[in-house]
C-alpha positions in Angstrom: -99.4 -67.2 -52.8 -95.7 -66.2 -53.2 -96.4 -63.4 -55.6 -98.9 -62.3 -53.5 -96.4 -62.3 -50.4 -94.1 -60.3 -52.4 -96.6 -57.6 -52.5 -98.1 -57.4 -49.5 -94.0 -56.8 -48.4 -93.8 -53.9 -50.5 -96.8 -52.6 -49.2 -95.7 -52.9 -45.7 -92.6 -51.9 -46.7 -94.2 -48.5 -47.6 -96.4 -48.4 -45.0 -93.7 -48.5 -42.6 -92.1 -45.7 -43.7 -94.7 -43.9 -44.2 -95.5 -43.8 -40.6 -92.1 -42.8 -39.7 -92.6 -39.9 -42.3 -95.3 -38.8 -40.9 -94.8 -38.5 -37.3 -91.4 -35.7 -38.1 -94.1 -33.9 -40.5 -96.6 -33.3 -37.7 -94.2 -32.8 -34.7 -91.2 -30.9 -33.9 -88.0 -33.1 -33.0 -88.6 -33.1 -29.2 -92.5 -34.3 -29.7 -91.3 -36.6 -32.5 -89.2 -38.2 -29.8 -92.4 -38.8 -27.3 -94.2 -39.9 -30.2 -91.6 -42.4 -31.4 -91.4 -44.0 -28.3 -94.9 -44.8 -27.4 -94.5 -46.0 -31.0 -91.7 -48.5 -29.2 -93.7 -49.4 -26.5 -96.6 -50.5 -28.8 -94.9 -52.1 -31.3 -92.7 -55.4 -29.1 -96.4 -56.0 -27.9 -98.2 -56.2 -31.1 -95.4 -58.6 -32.3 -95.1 -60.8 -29.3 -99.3 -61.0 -29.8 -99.0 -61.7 -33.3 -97.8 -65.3 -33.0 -100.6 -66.2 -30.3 -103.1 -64.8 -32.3 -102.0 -66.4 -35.4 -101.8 -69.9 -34.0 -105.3 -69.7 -32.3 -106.7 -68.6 -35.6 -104.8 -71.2 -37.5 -105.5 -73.8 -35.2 -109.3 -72.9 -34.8 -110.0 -72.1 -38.7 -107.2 -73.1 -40.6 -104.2 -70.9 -42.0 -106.6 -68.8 -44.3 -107.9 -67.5 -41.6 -104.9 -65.7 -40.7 -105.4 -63.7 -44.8 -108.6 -63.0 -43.7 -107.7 -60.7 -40.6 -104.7 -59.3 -42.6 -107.1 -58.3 -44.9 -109.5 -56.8 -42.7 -106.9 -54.9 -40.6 -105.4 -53.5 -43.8 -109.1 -52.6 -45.0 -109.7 -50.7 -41.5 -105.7 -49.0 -42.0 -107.0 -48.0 -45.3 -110.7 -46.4 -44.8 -108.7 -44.6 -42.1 -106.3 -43.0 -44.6 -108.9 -42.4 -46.7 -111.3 -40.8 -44.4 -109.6 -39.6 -41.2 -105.7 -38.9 -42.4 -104.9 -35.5 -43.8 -101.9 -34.3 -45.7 -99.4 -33.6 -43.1 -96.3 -32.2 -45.5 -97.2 -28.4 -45.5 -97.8 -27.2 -49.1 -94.5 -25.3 -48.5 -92.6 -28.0 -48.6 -94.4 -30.3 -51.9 -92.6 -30.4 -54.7 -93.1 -32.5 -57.7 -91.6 -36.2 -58.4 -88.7 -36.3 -59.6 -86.6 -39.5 -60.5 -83.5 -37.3 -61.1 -84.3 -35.8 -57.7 -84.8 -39.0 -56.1 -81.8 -40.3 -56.9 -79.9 -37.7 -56.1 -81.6 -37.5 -52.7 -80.8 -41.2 -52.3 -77.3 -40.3 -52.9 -77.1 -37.7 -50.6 -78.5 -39.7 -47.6 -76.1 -43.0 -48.5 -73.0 -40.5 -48.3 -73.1 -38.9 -45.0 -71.8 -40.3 -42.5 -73.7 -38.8 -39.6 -76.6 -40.6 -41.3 -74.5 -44.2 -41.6 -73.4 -43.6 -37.6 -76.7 -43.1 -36.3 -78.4 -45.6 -38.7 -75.5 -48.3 -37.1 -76.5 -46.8 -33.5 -80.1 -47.6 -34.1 -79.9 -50.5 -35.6 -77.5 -52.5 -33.6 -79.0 -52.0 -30.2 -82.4 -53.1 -31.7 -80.8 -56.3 -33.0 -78.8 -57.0 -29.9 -82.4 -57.7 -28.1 -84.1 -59.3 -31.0 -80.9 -61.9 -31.6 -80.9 -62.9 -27.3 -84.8 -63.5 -27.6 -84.1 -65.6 -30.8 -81.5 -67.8 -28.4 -82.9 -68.3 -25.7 -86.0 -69.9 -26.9 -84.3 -73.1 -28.0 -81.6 -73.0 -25.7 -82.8 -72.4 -22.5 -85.7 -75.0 -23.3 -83.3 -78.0 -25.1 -80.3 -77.4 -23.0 -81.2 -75.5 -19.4 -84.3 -77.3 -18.6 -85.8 -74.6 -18.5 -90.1 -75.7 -19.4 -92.0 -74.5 -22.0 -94.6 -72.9 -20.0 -92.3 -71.0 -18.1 -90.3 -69.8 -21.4 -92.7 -67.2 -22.2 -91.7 -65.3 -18.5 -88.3 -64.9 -19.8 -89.3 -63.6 -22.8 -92.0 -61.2 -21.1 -89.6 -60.0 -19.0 -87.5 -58.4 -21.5 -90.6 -57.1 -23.1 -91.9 -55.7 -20.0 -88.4 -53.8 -19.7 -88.6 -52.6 -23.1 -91.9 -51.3 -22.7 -91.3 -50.0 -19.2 -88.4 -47.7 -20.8 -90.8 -46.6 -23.3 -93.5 -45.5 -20.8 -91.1 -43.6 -18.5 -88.5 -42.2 -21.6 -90.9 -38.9 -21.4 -90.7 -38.5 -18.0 -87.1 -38.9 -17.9 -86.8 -36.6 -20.6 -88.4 -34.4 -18.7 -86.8 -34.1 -15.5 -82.8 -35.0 -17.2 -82.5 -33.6 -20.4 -82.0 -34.9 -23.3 -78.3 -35.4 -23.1 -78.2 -36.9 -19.5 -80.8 -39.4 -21.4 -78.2 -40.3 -24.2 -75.5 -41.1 -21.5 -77.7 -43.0 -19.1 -79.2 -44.8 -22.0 -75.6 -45.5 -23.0 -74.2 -46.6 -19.8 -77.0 -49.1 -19.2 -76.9 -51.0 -22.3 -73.0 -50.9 -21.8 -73.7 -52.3 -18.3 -76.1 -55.1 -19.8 -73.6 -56.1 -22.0 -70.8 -56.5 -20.4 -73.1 -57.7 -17.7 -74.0 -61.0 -20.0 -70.0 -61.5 -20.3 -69.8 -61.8 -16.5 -72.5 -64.0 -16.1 -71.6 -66.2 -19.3 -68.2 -66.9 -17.3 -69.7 -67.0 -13.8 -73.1 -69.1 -14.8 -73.2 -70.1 -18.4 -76.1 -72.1 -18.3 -78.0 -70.0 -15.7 -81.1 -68.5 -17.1 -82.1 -66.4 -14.5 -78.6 -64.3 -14.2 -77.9 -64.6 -17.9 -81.8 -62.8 -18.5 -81.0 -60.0 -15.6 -78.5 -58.1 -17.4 -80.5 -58.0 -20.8 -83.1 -56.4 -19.1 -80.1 -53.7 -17.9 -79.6 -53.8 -22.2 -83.3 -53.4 -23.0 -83.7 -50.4 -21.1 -80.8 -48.7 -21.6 -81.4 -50.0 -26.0 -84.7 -48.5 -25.8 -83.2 -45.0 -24.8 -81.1 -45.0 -26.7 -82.7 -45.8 -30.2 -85.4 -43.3 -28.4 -82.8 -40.3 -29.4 -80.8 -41.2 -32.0 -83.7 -42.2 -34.4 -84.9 -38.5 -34.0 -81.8 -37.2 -34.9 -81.4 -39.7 -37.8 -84.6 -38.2 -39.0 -84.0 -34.4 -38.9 -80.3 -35.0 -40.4 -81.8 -33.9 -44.2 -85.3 -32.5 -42.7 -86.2 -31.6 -46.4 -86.1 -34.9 -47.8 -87.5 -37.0 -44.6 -89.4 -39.9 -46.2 -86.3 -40.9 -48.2 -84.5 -41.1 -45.3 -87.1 -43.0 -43.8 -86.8 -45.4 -46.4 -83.5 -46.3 -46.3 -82.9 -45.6 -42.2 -85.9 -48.5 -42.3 -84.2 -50.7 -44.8 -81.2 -50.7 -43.1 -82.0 -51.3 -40.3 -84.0 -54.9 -41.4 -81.5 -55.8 -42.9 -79.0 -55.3 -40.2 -81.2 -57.0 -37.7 -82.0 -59.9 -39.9 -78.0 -60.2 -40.7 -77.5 -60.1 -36.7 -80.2 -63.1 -36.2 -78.7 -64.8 -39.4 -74.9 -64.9 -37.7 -76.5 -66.1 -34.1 -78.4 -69.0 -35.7 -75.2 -69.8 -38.1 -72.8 -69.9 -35.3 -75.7 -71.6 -32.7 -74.0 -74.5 -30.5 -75.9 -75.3 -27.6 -74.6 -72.6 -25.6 -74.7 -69.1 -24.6 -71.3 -68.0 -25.7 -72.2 -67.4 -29.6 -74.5 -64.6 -28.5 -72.7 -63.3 -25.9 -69.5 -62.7 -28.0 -72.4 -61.3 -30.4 -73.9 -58.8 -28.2 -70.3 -57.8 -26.6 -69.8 -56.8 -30.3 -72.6 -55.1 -30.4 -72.1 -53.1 -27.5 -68.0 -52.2 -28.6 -69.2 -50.7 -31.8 -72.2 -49.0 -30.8 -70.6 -47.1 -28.2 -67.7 -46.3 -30.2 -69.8 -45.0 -33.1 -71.5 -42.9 -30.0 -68.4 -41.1 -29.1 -67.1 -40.6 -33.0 -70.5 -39.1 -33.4 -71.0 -37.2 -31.0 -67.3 -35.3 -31.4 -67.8 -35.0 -34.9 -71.4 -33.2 -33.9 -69.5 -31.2 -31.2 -67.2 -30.1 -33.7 -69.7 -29.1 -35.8 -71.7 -27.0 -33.6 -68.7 -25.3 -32.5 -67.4 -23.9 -35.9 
């Protein structure tokens, strides 16, 4: 079972970025963008249905059950492929595998620094939701009072903010532009942030004023990520699905290291997180404003 675990990781792993890759091969950056976020809106529902459907299928047939449908999903994913997916990489752009290549194509994308700042950018802001909804579920319960039935509101909320941004980010982009996006993006997550601070120190174990900011952070994460991923993307255009692959990896990683600190440092209360996400927020938006000088600069030369 472990083995087989282990692959069916590296497949997803794969499949993953393969996506990714193949959403900046059929679409320029700006439909890329549109594309990428109804991707985000999608995506928090599929894995906040996951665990219900799981459980009713464990609880109903037993655990196998749950192999089954992955196996029948993947088998639908793949006769797809097969039958319904073409090439997107125009024959322009194919070469021939290369390990030396690949290497040095790996080397070039761990190197830059524009690649690291957005990768950071990305990253963080996802994990900043992903580490309060991992809280919140045991403390809010164990130490607020909070029941379990009405637990899954909180949570639904945030999603329903996340998904919200992700419906109206082409819109926006629309009527604002996509720099007016970046900086109201930026300003809301900023405001959600330090947003949780004030409520930490005002209400620490209120629930309902300690969830109202995040959902300032969730919208203002979403529009963020919505942009910089994009850009992340088209930073070595030849050589996407490498930077795919790492962008991806990095940002697990990140994410799971962001979850691994909140559990560590878990004590009953709010204020582990909160420090957490004000972190979050300090060196996201510094990494904005380094970025963005260092792209100004190199527009203007």
């Amino acid at each position: 079972m472990l083995i087989g675990r282990v692959l069916q990781g590296i497949g997803s792993g794969g499949c993953f970025t393969l996506g990714t890759t193949i959403i900046f091969d059929t679409f320029k950056q700006e439909q890329a963008i549109v594309a990428v976020g109804r991707i985000n809106s999608v995506v928090p529902i599929l894995m906040a249905c996951a665990p219900i459907i799981g459980g009713y299928l464990n609880t109903v047939w037993g655990f196998r059950s749950n192999f089954l449908a992955i196996t029948l999903t993947v088998l639908i994913s793949l006769l797809i492929c097969i039958f319904l997916l073409e090439e997107t990489l125009p024959p322009k752009r194919r070469i021939q595998f290369n390990p030396k290549g690949v290497i040095q194509s790996f080397k070039k994308v761990v190197t830059s620094m524009p690649f690291w700042q957005t990768t950071v950018i990305v990253s963080l802001v996802f994990a900043g939701k992903l580490a309060f909804l991992s809280c919140i579920s045991l403390l809010f319960v164990l130490e607020f009072g909070v029941e379990k039935s009405a637990l899954p509101y909180f949570q639904a909320s945030l999603l329903a903010g996340w998904v919200a941004a992700s419906l109206g980010y082409k819109q926006a982009v629309t009527y604002l532009g996509i720099m007016r996006i970046k900086s109201v993006g930026t300003i809301l997550f900023l405001i959600g942030g330090t947003g949780l601070v004030a409520a930490t120190y005002v209400a620490p174990q209120n629930p309902y004023l300690l969830t109202l900011p995040m959902l300032c952070y969730v919208v203002g994460a979403n529009w963020v990520q919505g942009l910089y991923f994009p850009e992340c993307m088209e930073i070595f255009p030849e050589i996407k699905g490498i930077v795919a692959s790492v962008l991806t990896s990095v940002r697990l990683l990140l994410t799971a290291c962001v979850i691994g600190v909140t559990s560590h440092f878990y004590n009953a209360t709010i204020y582990p997180v909160t420090l957490l996400i004000f972190a979050i927020i300090t060196i996201v938006f510094t990494t904005i404003v380094r970025y963005e000088k260092r792209k100004c600069s190199a527009l203007s030369t």
